[in-house]
C-alpha angles and dihedrals in degrees: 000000000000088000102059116097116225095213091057106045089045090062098040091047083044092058093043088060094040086059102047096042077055099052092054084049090060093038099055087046090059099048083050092053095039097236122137116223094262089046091056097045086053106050091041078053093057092039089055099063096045105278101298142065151162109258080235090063085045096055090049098042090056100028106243150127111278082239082064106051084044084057099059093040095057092056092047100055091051087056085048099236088123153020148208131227140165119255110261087214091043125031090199106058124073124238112205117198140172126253125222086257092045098049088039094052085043094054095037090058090043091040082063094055095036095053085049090044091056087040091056104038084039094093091069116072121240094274099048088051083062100042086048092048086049090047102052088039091074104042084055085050093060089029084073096034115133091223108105123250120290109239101206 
């Protein structure tokens, strides 16, 4: 097609196959470390704030029902990667942590994809990480824009 620009569609094809090789990378990972999809999402989720949340939170952070988050937690804690407990300032509320199996399976499984993502952007040098993560800062700022799409 004589309108569409090279450049462009060699960036946008690039990052297709950047994703998806990615997204291997995080599957196998997560055959090697035994954790289903949903395992690893929760568990990332509860890393990420610290090591510890509110199934509430939980429920927010991924999105879900509070059952379902009930649901995952249950399985997590029989395999032993958290645990609940109840809040020491509210008796009511429900603290979930991870154990020392759950955070190292977790950082074993991100270890694996971090270890492909600074193999990969190792190539540029410091300064050009930072020009490419501006860069695509602002393409996923005006990728969730609210304007409607441009028709050229």
């Amino acid at each position: 097609m004589p309108d569409l620009d090279p450049v462009v569609e060699g960036a946008v094809t690039r990052m297709k196959k950047l994703s998806v090789h990615f997204r291997r990378v995080r599957e196998q990972s997560l055959v090697d470390f035994d954790l289903e999809r949903h395992e690893f999402d929760t568990l990332h989720k509860i890393a990420g704030r610290g090591g510890s949340a509110a199934p509430s939170e939980l429920a927010e952070d991924l999105d879900l029902a509070p059952a379902s988050v009930s649901g995952r937690l249950d399985a997590l804690e029989k395999r032993g990667f958290i645990r609940r407990t109840q809040s020491t300032t509210d008796r009511r509320r429900v603290v979930v942590e991870l154990t020392a199996a759950g955070r190292e399976t977790w950082h074993g499984a991100m270890a694996v994809l971090g270890h492909e993502e600074y193999r990969l952007l190792g190539v540029l040098s410091p300064e050009e990480r930072v020009l490419l993560n501006g860069m695509l800062r602002r393409v996923m700022v005006e990728a969730e824009s609210t304007e409607p799409t441009r028709h050229w």
